[in-house]
C-alpha positions as CSV (number, residue, x, y, z in Angstrom):
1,X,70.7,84.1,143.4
2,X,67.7,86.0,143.1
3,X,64.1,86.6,145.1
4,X,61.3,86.0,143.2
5,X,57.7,86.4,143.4
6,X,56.2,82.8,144.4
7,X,53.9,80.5,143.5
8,X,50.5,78.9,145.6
9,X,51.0,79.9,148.9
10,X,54.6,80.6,148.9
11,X,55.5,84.5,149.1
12,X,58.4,84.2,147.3
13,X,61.3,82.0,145.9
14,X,65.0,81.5,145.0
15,X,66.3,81.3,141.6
16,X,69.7,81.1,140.6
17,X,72.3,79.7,137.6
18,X,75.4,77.5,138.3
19,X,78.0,78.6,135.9
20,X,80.8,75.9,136.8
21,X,79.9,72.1,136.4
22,X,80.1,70.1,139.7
23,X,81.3,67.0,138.4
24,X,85.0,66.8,136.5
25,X,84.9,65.5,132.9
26,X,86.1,61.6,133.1
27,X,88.4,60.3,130.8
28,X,87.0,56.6,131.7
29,X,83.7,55.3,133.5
30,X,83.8,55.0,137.3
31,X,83.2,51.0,137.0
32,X,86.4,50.8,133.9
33,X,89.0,47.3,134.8
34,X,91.9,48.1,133.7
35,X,94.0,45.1,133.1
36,X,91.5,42.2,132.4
37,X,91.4,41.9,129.4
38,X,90.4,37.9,129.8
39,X,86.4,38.0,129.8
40,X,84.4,35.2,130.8
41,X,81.2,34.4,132.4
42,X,79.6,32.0,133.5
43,X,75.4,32.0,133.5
44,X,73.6,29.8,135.3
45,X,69.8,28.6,134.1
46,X,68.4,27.8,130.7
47,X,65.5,30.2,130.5
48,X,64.7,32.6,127.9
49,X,66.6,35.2,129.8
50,X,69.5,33.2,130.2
51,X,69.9,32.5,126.7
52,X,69.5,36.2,125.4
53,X,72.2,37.3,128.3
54,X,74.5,34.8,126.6
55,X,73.6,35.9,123.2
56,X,74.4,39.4,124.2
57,X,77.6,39.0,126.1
58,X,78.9,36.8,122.8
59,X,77.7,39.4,120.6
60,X,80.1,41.8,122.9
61,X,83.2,39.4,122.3
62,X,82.5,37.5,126.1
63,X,82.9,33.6,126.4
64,X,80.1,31.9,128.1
65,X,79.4,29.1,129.7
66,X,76.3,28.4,129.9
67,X,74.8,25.7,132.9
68,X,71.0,24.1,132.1
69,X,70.1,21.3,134.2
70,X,67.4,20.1,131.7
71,X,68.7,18.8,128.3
72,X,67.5,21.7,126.4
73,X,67.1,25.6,126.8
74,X,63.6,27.0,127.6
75,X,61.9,23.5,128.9
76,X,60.3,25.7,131.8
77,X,58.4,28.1,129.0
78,X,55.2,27.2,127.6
79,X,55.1,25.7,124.4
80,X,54.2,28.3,122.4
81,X,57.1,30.4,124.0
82,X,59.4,28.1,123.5
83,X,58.8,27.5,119.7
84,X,59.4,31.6,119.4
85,X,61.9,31.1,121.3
86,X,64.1,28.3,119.4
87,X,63.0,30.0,116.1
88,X,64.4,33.4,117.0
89,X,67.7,31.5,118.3
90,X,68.3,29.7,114.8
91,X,67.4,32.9,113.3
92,X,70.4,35.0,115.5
93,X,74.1,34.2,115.4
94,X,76.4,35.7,117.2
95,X,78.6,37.5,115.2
């Protein structure tokens, strides 16, 4: 640590270096499960957001199951969101 000239209205300051890290290297994340390998969800609503969740969680090897009380995906969007919406679906698969 060192006194230095400060800045503004402040007479002077500390500066100093850390040479050792705080934190100790993890080998895993702090939120790692170990032993479930099984991974399901489930995903409740039929919105846009809904539908690219399951997308993603498929993409990542998940099983979903996916709960929509209306008969299709996306009936609360407007129509012109829900036409993107359907066409960038058939467009993505998930593997």
């Amino acid at each position: 640590m060192q006194k230095r000239k400060g800045f503004g209205r402040k007479r002077e300051m500390l500066c100093g270096v850390m040479e050792q890290h705080l934190m100790p290297t993890l080998s895993a994340p702090w939120f790692y499960r170990s032993g479930s390998e099984k991974r399901e969800t489930a995903i409740i609503g039929g919105g846009i957001a809904s539908a690219l969740l399951s997308l993603a969680l498929l993409r990542r090897g998940w099983q979903v199951t996916l709960y929509c009380a209306d008969d299709q995906p996306a009936q609360g969007a407007s129509v012109i969101d829900r036409a993107r919406f359907i066409r960038s679906l058939a467009n993505m698969t998930p593997h």
